[in-house]
C-alpha positions in Angstrom: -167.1 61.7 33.4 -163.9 62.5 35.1 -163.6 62.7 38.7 -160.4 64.5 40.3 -160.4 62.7 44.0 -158.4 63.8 46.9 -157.0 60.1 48.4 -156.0 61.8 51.6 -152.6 62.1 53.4 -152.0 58.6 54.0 -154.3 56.6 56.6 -156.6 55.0 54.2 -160.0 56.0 56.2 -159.4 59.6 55.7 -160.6 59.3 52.4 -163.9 61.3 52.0 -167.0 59.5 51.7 -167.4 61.1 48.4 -164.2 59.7 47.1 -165.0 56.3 48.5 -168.2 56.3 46.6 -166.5 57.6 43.6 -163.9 54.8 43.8 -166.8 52.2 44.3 -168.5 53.0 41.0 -165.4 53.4 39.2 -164.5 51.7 35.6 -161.3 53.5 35.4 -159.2 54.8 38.1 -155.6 56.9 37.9 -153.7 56.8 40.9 -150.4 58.2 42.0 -149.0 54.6 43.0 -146.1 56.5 45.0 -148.0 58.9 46.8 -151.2 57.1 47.8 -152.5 54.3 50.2 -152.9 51.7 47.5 -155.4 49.6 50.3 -157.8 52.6 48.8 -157.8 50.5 45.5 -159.4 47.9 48.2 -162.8 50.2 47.4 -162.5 49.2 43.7 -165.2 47.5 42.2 -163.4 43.6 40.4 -162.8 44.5 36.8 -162.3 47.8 37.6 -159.0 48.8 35.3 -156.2 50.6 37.2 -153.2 52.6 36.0 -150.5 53.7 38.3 -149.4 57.2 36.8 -146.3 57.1 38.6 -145.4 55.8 35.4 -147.0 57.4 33.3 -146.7 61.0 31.7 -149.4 63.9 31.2 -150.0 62.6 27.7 -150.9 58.8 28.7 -152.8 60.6 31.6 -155.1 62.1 28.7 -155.3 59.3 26.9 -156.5 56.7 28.9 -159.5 59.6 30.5 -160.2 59.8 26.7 -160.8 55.9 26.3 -162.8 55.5 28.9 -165.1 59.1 28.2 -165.2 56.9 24.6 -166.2 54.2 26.1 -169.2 55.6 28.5 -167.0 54.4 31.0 -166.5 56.5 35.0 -163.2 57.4 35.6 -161.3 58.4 38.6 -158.2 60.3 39.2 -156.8 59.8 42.4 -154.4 62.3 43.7 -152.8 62.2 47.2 -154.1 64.8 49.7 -155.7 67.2 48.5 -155.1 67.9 44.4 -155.2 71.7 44.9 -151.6 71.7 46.8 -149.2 70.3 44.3 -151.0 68.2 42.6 -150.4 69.0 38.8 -154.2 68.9 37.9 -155.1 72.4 36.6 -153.3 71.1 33.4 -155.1 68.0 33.2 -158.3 70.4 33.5 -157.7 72.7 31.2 -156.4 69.6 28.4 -159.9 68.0 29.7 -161.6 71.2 29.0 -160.3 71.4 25.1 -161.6 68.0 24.3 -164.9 68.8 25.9 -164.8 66.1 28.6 -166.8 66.9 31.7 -164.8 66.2 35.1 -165.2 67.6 38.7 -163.1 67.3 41.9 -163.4 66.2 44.9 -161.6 68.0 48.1 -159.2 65.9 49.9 -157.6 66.0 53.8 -154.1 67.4 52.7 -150.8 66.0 54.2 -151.1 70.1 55.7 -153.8 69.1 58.2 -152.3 65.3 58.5 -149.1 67.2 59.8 -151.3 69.5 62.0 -152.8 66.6 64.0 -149.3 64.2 64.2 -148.2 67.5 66.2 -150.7 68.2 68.5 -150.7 71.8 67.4 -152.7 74.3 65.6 -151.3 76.4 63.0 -153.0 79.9 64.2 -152.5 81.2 68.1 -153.6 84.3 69.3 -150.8 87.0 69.9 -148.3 83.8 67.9 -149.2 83.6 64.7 -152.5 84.1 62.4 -151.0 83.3 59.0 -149.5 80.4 57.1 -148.0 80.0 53.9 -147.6 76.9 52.3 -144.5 76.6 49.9 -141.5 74.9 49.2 -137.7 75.2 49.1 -136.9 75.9 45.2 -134.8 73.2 43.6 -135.0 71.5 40.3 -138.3 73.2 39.5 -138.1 77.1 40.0 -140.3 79.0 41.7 -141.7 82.7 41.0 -138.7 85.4 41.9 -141.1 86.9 44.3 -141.6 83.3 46.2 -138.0 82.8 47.0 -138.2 80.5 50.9 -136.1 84.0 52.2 -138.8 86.2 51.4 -141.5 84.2 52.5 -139.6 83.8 55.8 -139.6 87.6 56.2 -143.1 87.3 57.2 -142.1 85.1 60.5 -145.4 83.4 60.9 -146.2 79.9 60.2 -144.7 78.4 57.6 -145.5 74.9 55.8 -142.5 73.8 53.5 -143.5 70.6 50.8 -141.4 68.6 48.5 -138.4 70.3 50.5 -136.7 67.4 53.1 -134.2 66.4 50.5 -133.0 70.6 50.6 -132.9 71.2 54.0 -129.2 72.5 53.8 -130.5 75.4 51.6 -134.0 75.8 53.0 -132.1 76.1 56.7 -129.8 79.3 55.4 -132.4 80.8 53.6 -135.1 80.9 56.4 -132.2 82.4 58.4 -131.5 84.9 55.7 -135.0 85.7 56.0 -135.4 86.4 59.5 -136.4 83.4 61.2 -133.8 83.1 64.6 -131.8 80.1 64.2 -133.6 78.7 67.9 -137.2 79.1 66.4 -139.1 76.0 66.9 -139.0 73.5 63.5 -140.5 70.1 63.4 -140.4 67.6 60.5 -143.0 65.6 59.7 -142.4 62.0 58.3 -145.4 60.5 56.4 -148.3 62.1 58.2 -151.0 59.9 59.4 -149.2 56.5 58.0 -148.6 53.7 60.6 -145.1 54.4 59.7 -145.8 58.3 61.0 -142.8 59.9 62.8 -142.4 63.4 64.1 -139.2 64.9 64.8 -139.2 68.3 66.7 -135.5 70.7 66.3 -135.0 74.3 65.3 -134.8 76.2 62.0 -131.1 76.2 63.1 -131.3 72.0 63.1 -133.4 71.6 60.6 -130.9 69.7 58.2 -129.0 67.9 60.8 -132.2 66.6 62.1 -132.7 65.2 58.6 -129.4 63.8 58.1 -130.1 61.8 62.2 -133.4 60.2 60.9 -132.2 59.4 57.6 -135.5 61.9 56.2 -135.2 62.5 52.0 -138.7 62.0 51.2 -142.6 62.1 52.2 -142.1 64.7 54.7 -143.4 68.0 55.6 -141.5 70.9 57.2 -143.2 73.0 59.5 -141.5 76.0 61.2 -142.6 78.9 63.8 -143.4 80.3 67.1 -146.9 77.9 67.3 -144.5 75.2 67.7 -143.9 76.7 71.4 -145.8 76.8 74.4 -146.9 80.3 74.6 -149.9 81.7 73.0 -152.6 84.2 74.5 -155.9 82.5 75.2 -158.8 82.7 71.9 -161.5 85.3 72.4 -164.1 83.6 70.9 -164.6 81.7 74.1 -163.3 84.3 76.5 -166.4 85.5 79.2 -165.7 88.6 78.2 -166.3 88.5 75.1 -169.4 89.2 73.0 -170.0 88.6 69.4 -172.9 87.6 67.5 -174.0 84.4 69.2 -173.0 85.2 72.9 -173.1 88.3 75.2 -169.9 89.1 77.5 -170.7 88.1 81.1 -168.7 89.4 83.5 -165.7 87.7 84.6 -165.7 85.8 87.7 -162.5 85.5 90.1 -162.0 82.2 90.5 -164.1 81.2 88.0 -162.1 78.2 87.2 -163.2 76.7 90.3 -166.0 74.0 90.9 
């Protein structure tokens, strides 16, 4: 059996229990070696054999799940976050799935959320913003012609930019192309939830100069928009006024804030 494990952003207790579990009764266990916490490994049972697939390509992936489903043994691949954002496992499903090896998968707290918490702020304000797209800056890889960062930015709501602080220059112009005000509130992230954590709070319109100050190539997120700012409209869902299926509106109270 195959087990696909979300390791977390970074801090090595926000592993799930699940995955701790999972990495207690592990023979076998794949792990990104430069993308996880390797004190997770700490969890490992002695004798437990470990392959750091940082190294290693999709083919020597396969093979070594194959040995140990040969061998009756319990494997465990560890991806960082959570593996459904970037994590390159639908293809080691589907190669899993031709060769009849059962496997399941095990949610993860993604870098996303880790990001989220290092700023204090929360992603969907009332009257602000009640979207966010996750994507990245195109470089190297492509993306899909109707994912290009300028459309996405056209949008203007939250917007969560991975495996993009090494392309600031051109992520910068094209959220400006897109519509984003060169003054909107920008923040990059720097290894969420590590003890090395560090957030670094600019504009759209500073983005890649903020980089270039902090010396930020790598293991960072880019988060951009209005919920960045101090001004949001208060939620309903706990306004007096208010009703919805677990609460009747009550009428509001001048001064209500008062002891």
């Amino acid at each position: 059996m195959i087990h696909f494990v979300g390791a977390g952003p970074g801090a090595a207790d926000l592993i799930t229990l699940r995955g701790v579990r999972l990495l207690q009764e592990a023979d076998v266990v794949i792990y990104a070696g430069s993308l996880i916490n390797t004190e997770l490994l700490s969890n490992c049972k002695p004798g437990c054999e470990l392959h750091d697939s940082a190294r290693m390509t999709l083919e020597d992936v396969l093979a070594v799940m194959r040995a140990a489903e040969r061998e009756g043994k319990t494997c465990v691949r560890l991806h960082s976050g959570d593996p459904s954002l970037y994590g390159a496992h639908r293809e080691q499903m589907d190669a899993l799935d031709e060769l009849g090896i059962p496997y399941d998968v095990v949610p993860g707290v993604s870098s996303l959320m880790g990001a989220a918490a290092a700023l204090r702020a929360e992603y969907t304000l009332p009257e602000v913003s009640q979207s966010l797209i996750v994507t990245r800056m195109e470089g190297r890889t492509p993306v899909p012609a109707g994912e290009k960062l300028r459309l996405m930015a056209s949008h203007g709501c939250t917007m969560v930019l991975f495996l993009s602080a090494s392309l600031l220059e051109g992520a910068q112009k094209e959220l400006v192309a897109g519509g984003y005000s060169p003054d909107t509130p920008a923040a990059i992230v720097y290894r969420a939830t590590w003890p090395d954590e560090a957030v670094y709070r600019c504009t759209v319109g500073t983005l890649a100069q903020c980089a270039r100050e902090h010396a930020i190539t790598h293991t960072a997120l880019v988060t951009v928009g209005s919920f960045l700012g101090d001004t949001y409209e208060r939620s309903r869902l706990y306004d007096p006024s208010f009703s919805h299926g677990f609460r009747e509106a009550s009428q509001q109270v001048e001064g209500c804030d008062q002891p």
